[in-house]
N, C-alpha and C positions, 0 to 999 in steps of 0.2 A: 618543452624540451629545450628552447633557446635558452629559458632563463636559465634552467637547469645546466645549460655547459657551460654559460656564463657569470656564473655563481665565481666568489671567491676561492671557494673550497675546491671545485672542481678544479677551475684552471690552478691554483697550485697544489692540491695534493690528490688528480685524479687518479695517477699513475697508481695510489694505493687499490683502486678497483683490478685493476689489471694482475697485480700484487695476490690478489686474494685468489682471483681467476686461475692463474696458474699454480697457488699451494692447492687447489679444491682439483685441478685436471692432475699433478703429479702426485696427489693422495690417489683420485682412485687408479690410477696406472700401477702403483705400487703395491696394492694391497698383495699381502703373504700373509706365509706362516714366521711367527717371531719368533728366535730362542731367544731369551734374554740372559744375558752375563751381568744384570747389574748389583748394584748393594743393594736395592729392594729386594731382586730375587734371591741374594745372598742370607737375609734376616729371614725369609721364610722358608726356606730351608734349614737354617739356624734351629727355629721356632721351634720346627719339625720333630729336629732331634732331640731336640730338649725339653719335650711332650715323652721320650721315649722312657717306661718306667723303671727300667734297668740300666750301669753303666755301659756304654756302646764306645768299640775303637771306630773310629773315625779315618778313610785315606782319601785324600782330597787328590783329583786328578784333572788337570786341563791342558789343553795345547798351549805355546809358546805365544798369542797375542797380549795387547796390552791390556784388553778389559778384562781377558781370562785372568791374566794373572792379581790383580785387583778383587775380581769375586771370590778368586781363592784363598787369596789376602782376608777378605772379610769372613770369609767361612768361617778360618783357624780361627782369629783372635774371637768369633762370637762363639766357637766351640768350647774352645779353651774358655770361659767362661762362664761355664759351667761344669757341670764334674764328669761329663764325658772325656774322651780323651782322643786327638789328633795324634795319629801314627805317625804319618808322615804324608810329605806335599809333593806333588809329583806334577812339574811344570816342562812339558816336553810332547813326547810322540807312544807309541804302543810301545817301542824298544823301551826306553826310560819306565814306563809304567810297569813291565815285567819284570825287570832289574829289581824293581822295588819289592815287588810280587813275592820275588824269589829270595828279597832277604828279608824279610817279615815273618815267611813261612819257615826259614831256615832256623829264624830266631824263634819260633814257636806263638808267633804274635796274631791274636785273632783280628779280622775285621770282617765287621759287622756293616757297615756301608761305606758305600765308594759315593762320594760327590763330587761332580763332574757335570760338564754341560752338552746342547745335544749333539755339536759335531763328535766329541770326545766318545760321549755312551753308543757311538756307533762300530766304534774299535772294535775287533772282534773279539779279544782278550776280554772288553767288560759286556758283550753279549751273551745269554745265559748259557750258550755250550761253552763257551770262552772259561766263562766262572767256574762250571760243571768240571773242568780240566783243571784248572786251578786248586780246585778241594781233592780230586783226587791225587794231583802229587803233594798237594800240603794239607793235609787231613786240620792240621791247627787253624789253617786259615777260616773254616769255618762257612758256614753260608753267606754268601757275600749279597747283598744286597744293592741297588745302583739307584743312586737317588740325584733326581734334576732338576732343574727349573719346567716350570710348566710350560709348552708353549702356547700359542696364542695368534689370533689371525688379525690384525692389524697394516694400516698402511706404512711400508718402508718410512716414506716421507716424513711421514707426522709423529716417528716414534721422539724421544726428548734427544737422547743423543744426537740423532742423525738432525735436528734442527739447531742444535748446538754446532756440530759441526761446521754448516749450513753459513750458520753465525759466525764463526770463525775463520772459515775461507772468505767470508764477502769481507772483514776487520781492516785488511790493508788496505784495498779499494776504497773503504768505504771513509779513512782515515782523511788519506791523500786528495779524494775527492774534494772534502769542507774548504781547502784550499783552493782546489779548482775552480769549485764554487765560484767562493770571492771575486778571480780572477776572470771569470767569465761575466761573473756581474757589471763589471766594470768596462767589457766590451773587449779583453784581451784572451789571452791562450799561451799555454805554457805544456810546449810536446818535451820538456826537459827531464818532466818529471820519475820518468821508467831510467834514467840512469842516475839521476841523483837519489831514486831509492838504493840502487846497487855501488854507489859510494860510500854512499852512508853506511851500506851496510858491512864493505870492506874495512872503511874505517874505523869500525867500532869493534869488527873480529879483531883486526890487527893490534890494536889500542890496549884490547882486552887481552889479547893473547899474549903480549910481549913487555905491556906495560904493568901491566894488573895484576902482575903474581903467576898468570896462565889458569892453571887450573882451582888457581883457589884465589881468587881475589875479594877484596871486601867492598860491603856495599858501595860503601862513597866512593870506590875508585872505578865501583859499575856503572855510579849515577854520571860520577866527570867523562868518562868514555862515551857513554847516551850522547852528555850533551855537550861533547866534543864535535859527535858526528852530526846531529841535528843542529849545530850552530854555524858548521861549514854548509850546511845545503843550505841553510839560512839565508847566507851573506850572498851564495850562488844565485838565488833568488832573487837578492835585491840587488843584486848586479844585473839581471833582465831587465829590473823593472828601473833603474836610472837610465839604461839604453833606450827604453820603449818613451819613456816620457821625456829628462833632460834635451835627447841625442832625437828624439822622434823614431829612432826605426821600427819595421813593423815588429810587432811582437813576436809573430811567427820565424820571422827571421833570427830574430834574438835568440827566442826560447831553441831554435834549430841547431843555433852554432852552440850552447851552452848545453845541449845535449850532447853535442861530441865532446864538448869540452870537460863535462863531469865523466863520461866515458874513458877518457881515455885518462883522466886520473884516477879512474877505479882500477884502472888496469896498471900502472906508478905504483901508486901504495900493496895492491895486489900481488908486484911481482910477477906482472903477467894472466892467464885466464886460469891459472890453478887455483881450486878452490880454498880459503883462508877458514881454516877450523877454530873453532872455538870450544873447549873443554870443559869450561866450567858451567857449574850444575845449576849454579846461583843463577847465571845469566840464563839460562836455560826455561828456566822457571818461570821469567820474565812473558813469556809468552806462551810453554806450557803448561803455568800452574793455571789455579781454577779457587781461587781463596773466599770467592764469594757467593756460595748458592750454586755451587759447583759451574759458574758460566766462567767460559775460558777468560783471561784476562784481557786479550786485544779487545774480547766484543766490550768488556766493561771498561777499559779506557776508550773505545768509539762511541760507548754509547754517553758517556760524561764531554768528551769532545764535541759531540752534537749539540748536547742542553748547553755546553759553553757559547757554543757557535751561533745557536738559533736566540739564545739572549744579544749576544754581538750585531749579530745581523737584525731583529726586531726591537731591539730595549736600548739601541746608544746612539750618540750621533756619530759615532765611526761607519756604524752599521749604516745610518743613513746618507750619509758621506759616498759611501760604494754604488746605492743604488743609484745614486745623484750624477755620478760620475761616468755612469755606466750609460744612463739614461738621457743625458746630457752633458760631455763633458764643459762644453766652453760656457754654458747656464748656468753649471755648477761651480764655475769658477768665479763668475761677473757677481755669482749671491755670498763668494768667500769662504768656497770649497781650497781646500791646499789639493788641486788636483793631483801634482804629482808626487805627493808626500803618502798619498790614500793610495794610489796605484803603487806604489814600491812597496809598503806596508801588504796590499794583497801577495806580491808575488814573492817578498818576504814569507808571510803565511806558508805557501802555497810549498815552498824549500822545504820548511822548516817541519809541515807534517809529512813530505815526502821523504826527511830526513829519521824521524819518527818511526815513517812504515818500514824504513831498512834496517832499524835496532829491530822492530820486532821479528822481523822477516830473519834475520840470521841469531837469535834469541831460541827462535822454534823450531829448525832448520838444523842449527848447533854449526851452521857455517852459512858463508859470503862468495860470491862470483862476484867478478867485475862484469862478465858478461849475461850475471842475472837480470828480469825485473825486465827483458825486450817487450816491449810491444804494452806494456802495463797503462803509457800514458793514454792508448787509446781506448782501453778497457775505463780509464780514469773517467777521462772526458763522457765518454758514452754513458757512466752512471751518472753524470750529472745533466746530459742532455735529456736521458730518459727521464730524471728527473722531475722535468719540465721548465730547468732554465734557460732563458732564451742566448742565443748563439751571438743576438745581435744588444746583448747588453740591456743590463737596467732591470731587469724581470729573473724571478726563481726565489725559490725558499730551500735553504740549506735542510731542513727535514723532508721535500720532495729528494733531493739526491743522495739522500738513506731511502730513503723506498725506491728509486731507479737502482741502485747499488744492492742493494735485498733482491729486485726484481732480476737483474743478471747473474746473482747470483744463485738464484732460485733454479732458471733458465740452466744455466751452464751442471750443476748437481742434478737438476730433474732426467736431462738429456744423459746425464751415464749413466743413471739409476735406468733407466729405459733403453738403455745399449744402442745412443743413438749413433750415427756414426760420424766420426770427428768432420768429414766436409759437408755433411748435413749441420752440424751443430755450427759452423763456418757461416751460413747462406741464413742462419737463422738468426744467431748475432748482427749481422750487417743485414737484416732486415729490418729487425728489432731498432737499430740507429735510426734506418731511413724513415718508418714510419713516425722514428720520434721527431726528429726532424721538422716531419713532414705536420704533425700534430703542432710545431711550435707555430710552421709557418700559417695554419691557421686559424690557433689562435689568435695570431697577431694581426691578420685579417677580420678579426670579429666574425669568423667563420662564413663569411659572405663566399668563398670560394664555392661549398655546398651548396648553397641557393642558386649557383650559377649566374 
């Protein structure tokens, strides 16, 4: 068992046990019944009708969400695709659905099945008295038949979507963190980072909104906006980090004033705490499209910022420079480390993807707060303590603080999925720290604390 905790693998990437521990406790807490609204179940209903030996009218009905209207999206165009025929699409409530009922049958228009999913097939209108009423005031309407997705008893948790999801709430944190990282490797802390995201991310609404065209602006003038905003948190950063080394002060002190101080120029460029909209669809996209294997785009720009990060950090000597520094600053200076060239470089970093997480944050959002983004730095810091990098410098692996960042964010979605309740989910979060913590400081004992 000693060798065992004291394995390389363990002490840097144990936290992935803990990881696995709670997707296997919030699978089975969640097991249901699933309806599913996806494109798969869209093609087999597709399939369905297109098995059918006669041509068939077709009326697609669903409520007003956004994967409703997506499967419906898919029905039509795979109906139409063959030589059935789509009457018409009906994206709303029972009113809207009978509207439609009522001019189909007036037009003399048969249908033949309704597809629809299963909150929708529960309307009364498409229950079979519902139907039964329907043929008798429109005799043309015909036998209407209701066809659905199957359901199915699966865990909430583990369905693709909802891990998708999963993945895309933990993206910001998880972004912001790789910075942290750095910065914590090196023995420092930077609590600036939850308003220089909400900077960032007024500057880039404002930029976008009033420089860019507004609602229709072109790409290169979304990309100068990006990295307008992300070049200001940038320099914010490396203004901590000449304070912390040039000037000597503590870093927390730094990082403290430079959090009011990007605060209250988010709230300058802002205009105040009213929120800064952003209209355009382009920018928009930025964060809620999905262009690659349908996984949202934040997870796939974190998950390439990672493999940047984890070659930076194991493959260069920058990389080794941080641990050197973190570990030893005045050793690492006497063997002709540029100490404080590597330390402002970290907290440089550290701006620069907090600058990052605020393009995307108001990209997905479709707006900016000055007063968004509170409390984020400690949400930050905590994915990388869980992690398992150490508090006291020189020690961590930038892939342990994607799996601390997975791990809270697992935590924090399992606990709604489960109707925890919010100051239980409080007492559990700040447990989750302490025992991390508590885990570094005995690592760092060679766990001799256990042996007593």
């Amino acid at each position: 068992m000693k060798k065992l905790l004291q394995s390389p693998f363990v002490s840097n990437y144990g936290m992935i046990f803990v990881l696995l521990l709670l997707c296997a406790y919030f699978s089975l807490a969640t097991i249901d019944q699933q309806n599913p609204v996806t494109p798969q179940a869209a093609r087999k209903i597709v399939a369905f009708i297109a098995a059918q030996p006669t041509v068939k009218n077709v009326l697609v009905v669903v409520p007003r969400g956004v994967e409703d209207r997506r499967f419906a999206e898919a029905v039509r165009q795979g109906i139409e695709q063959g030589p059935h025929k789509v009457v018409g699409v009906v994206v709303g409530d029972p009113a809207m659905t009978r509207v439609e009922f009522v001019r189909l049958g007036a037009a003399g228009t048969t249908v033949d099945f309704v597809v629809t999913q299963y909150a929708a097939a529960k309307w009364d209108l498409l229950l079979p008295a519902g139907r039964q009423k329907l043929q008798q005031e429109y005799p043309s309407l015909g036998a209407i038949d209701v066809v659905k997705p199957n359901s199915y008893t699966w865990p909430t948790f583990l369905t693709p979507q909802h891990l998708l999801t999963v993945a895309n709430q933990t993206a910001l944190t998880g972004i912001v963190a790789i910075g942290m990282t750095m910065v914590i490797i090196t023995a420092g802390i930077d609590l600036s980072v939850g308003s220089l995201i909400a900077l960032s991310g007024v500057v880039v609404a404002t930029l976008v909104g009033r420089m860019a065209g507004e609602s229709d602006p072109t790409l290169v003038s979304l990309i100068l906006c990006g990295m307008v905003a992300v070049s200001v948190c940038a320099l914010l950063g490396a203004g901590s980090g000449l304070l912390a080394t040039w000037f000597e002060v503590p870093a927390f002190i730094v990082t403290l004033g430079v959090m009011q101080i990007a605060r209250g120029l988010a709230h300058k460029v802002a205009g105040g705490s009213k929120p800064v909209r952003v209209d355009s669809e382009m920018f928009h996209e930025l964060s809620a499209g999905n262009a690659i294997l349908g996984i949202p785009n934040p997870v796939i720009v974190m998950l390439l910022l990672y493999l940047a990060a984890h070659v930076l950090m194991s493959r260069t000597t920058l990389g080794r420079y941080l641990y050197a520094v973190g570990g030893n600053p005045e050793a690492a200076r006497l063997s002709g480390v540029p100490v404080k060239v590597v330390v402002v470089f970290a907290y440089a970093m550290c701006g620069a993807l907090a600058g990052l997480g605020g393009v995307l944050d108001a990209s997905l959002f479709r707006t900016a707060r000055a007063s968004g983004a509170m409390g984020y730095e400690l949400q930050i810091i905590a994915a990388v303590v869980v992690g398992g990098t150490s508090l006291a410098g020189g020690q961590g692996k930038v892939l342990g603080t994607l799996i601390g960042a997975l791990i809270l964010g697992v935590i924090s979605d399992g606990m709604r999925l489960t109707d925890v309740a919010y100051d239980t989910q409080l007492i559990v979060f700040g447990s989750v720290i302490v025992v991390a913590v508590l885990v570094d400081k005995l690592k760092s004992r060679d766990w001799r604390m256990l042996r007593g």
